[in-house]
C-alpha positions in Angstrom: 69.6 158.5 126.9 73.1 159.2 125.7 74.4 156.5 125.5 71.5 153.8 124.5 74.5 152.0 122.1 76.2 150.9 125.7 72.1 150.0 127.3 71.4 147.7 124.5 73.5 144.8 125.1 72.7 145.1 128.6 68.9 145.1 128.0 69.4 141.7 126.0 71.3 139.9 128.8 68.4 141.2 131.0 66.0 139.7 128.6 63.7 142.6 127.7 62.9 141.7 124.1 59.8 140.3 123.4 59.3 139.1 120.3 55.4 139.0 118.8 54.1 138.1 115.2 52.1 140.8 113.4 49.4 138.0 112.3 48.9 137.5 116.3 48.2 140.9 117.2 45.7 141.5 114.1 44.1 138.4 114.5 43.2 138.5 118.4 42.5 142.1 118.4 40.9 143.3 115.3 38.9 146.7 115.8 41.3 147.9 118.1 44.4 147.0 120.6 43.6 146.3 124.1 46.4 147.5 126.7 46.2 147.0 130.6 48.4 146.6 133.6 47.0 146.9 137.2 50.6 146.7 138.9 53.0 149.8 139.5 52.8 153.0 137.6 56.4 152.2 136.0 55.2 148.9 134.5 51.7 150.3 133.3 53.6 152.8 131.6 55.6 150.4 129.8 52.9 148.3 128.7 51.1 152.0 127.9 54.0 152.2 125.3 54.2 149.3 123.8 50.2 149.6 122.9 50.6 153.5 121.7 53.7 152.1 120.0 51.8 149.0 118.2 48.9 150.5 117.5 51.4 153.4 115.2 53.0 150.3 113.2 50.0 147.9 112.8 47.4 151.5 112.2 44.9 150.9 114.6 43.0 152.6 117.2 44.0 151.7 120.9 42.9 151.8 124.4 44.2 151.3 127.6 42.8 150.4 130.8 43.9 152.1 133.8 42.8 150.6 137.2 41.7 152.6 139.8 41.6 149.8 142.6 43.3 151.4 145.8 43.0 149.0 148.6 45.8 146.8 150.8 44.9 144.4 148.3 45.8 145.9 145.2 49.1 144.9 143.3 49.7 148.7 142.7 49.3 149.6 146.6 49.7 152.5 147.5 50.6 154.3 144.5 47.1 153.7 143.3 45.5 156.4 145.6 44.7 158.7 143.2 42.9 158.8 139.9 44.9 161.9 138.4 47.5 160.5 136.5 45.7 161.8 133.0 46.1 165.5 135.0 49.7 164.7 136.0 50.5 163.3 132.7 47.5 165.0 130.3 49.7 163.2 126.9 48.2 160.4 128.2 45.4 159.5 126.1 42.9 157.0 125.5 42.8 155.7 129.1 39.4 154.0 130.4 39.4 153.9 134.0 38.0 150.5 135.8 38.5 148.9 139.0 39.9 145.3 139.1 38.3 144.2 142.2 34.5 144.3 140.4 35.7 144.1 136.6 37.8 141.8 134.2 39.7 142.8 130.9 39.3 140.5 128.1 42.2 138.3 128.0 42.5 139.4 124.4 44.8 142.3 125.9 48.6 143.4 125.7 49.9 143.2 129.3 53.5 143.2 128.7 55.7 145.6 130.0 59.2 144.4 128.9 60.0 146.5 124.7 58.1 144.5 122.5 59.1 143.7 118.9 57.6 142.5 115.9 59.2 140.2 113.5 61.4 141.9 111.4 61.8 145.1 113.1 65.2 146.4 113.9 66.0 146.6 118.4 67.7 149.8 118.6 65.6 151.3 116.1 62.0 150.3 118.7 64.5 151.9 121.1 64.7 154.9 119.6 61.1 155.1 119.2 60.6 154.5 122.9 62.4 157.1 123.7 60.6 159.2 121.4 57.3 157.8 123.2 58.3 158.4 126.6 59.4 161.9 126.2 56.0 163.1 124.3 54.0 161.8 127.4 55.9 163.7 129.8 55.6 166.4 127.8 53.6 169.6 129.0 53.4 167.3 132.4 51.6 169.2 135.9 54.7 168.1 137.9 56.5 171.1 139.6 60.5 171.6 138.2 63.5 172.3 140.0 66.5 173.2 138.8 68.4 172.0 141.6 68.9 168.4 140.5 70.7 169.0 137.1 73.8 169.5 139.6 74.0 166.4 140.5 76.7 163.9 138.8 75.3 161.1 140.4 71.5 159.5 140.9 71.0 156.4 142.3 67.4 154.6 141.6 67.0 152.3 144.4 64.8 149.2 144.1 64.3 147.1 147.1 63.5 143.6 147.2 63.7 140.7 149.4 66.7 139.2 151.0 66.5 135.7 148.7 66.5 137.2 145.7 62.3 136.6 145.3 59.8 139.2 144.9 57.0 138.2 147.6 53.7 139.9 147.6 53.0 141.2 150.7 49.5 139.7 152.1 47.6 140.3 155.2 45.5 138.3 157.2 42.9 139.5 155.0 43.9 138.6 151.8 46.3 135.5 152.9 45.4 133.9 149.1 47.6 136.8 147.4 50.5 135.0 147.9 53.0 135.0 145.2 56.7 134.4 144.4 59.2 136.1 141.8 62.6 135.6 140.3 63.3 139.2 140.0 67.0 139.6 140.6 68.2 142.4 138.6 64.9 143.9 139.1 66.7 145.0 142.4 70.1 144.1 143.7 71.2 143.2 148.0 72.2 146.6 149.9 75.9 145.7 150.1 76.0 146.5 146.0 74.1 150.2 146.6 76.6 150.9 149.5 79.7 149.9 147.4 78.3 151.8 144.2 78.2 154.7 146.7 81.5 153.8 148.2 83.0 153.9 144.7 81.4 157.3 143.2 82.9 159.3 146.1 80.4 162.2 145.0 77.7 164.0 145.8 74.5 161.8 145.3 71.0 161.9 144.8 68.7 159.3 145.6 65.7 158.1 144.9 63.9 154.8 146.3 60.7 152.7 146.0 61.3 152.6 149.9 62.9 155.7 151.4 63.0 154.1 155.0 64.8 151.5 154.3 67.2 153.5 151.6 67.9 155.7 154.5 69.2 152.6 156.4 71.7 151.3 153.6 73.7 154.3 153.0 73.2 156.0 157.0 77.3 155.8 156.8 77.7 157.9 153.8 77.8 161.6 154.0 77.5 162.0 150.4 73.6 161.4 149.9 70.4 163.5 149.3 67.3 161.8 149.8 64.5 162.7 146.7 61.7 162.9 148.8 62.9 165.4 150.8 61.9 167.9 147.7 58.6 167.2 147.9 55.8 167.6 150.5 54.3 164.7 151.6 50.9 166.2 151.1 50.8 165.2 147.7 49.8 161.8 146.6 52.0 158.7 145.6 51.3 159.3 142.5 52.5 162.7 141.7 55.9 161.6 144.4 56.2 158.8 142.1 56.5 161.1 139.0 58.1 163.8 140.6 61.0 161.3 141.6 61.6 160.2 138.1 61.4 163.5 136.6 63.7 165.2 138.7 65.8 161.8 138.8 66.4 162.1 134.6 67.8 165.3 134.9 70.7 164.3 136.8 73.8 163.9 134.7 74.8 160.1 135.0 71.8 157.6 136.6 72.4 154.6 138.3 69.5 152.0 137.8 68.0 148.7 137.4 66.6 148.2 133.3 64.4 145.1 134.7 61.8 147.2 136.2 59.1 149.1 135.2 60.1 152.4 136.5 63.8 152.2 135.6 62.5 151.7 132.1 61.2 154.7 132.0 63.5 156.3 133.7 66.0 155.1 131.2 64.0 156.5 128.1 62.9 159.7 130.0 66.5 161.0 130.6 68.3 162.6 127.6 72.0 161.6 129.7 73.8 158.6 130.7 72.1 155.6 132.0 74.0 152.6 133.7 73.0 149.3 135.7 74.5 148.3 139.1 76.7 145.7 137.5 79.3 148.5 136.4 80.2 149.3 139.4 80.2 146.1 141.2 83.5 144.0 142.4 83.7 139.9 141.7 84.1 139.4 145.4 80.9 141.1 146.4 79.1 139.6 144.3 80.0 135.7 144.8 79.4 136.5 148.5 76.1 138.3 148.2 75.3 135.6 145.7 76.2 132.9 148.0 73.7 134.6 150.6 71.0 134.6 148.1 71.3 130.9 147.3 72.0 129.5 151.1 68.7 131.5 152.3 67.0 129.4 148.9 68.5 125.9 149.7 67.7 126.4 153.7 63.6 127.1 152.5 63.3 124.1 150.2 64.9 121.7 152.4 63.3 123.2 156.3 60.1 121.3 156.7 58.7 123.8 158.2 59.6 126.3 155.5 58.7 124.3 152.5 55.7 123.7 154.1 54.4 127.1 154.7 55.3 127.7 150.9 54.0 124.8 149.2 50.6 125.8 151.3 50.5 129.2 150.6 51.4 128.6 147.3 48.6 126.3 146.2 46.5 128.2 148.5 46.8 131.3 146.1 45.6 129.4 143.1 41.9 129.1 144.5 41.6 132.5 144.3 43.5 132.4 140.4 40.8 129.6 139.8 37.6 131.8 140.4 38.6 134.8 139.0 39.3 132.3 135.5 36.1 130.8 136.4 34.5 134.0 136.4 35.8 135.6 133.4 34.6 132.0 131.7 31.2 133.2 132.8 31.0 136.2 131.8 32.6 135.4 128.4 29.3 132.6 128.2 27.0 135.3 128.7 28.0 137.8 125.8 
């Protein structure tokens, strides 16, 4: 990105450092480093980079694990539907594909996606070598190019999330014990702030979304907007739409996005131009009344009986499930 000097501060007051000690790392992993993430593509990426990145500086071998778990159940649904991201992205190398509905990773593993540092290492210097990171695995990539985007002055990543400012896992009747909550605010921002950064870029957009239905629905009063995933055919899988948004997305000239999640990471360190957060274009009054939304909709659920009830259940519900896989891992852990 161009201008990573003006994305650093930002990615501090986001909190996306994480500090780890060298004699950690060596000591819990010592043949090799362990990587794995079974969530979205953007935050297995991450985590992807911080191994790869790790294993350069500490001179190891690495490997990452790469779930290929696809059903309603999984936290990467749907995205997961395909097992071609080494063909879509062949730079990415030493993956080992398992499915995390019959198998464990050791817990010996790095799982973080958020830019991890070791002690005495300089921030916008493991910046630059993210960047370096992420470009070489989208190098020589099998998703088709256009042109067409670089003409665009404006893109606009949208994340959605839920109205009170939580991240909930959506469960089914089948797998009711899924349940789970989030802070994840900044992660993805209420509609009102897309629709004003719209409102105050008065030019030509592109957009794309982790939810195109309901991005059509925010900005449906502004003529300005081109929707991503009307460049690509549907046949192809979420996978590929998924890359194929955020490679024609970094072309555009100035990009609009959240540095909390996964996929704007990557986003961020794919692009070779400018890169802001929604905060820039925001105005104090729209935020103290989204904000004051955000928090009424909280304060209502914790004191409603009926509310706090149905969390606390579903909450403590969710950890027999957390129990037995722990339980299970213990066991299998005994029998090596």
């Amino acid at each position: 990105m161009k201008n990573i000097h003006d994305i650093f501060p930002l990615l501090e007051k986001h909190k996306m450092f994480v500090f780890v000690k060298r004699k950690d790392l060596l000591n819990k992993n010592n043949s090799q480093l362990v990587g794995w993430r079974n969530d979205g593509i953007g935050s297995r990426l991450c985590a992807y980079v911080n191994v790869l990145r790790l294993s350069k500086k500490l001179k190891k071998n690495f490997i990452f694990y790469w779930d290929l778990r696809s059903d309603e159940g999984s936290p990467s649904y749907p995205q997961n539907k395909t097992t071609k991201i080494d063909f879509y992205l062949p730079n990415l190398k030493k993956l080992k594909f398992y499915n995390s509905k019959n198998e464990t990773i050791t817990k010996n593993s790095i799982i973080e996606w958020k830019i991890m540092i070791l002690e005495g290492e300089d921030k916008k210097e493991v910046l630059k070598e993210w960047c370096k990171i992420v470009s070489l695995l989208f190098k020589n990539n099998n998703i088709k190019k256009q042109k067409i985007f670089k003409k665009y002055q404006y893109g606009l990543h949208v994340r959605m999330g839920d109205l009170d400012a939580f991240n909930h896992r959506k469960y089914s009747k089948k797998n009711y014990f899924s349940y789970r909550e989030n802070f994840n605010l900044g992660k993805w921002y209420p509609e009102v702030f897309w629709q004003d950064i719209a409102k105050s870029i008065n030019k030509k957009i592109l957009i794309s979304s982790s939810d195109y239905k309901i991005a059509k629905k925010i900005f449906k009063k502004t003529h300005n907007i081109s929707y991503m995933n009307n460049f690509v055919s549907k046949k192809n899988d979420e996978t590929y739409r998924f890359l194929y948004d955020i490679i024609s997305m970094a072309q555009v000239k100035n990009i609009v996005c959240s540095i909390s999640s996964g996929t704007g990471l990557i986003l961020s360190f794919l692009t070779t131009n400018k890169v802001y957060t929604p905060e820039k274009f925001l105005k104090n009054e729209n935020i103290f009344f989204e904000f004051y939304k955000i928090y009424y909709t909280i304060f209502l659920k914790h004191n409603t009986a009926s509310s706090l009830l149905q969390h606390n259940l579903q909450y403590f519900l969710s950890k027999i499930i957390t129990l037995n896989n722990t339980f299970n891992e213990y066991l299998k852990q005994i029998k090596k």
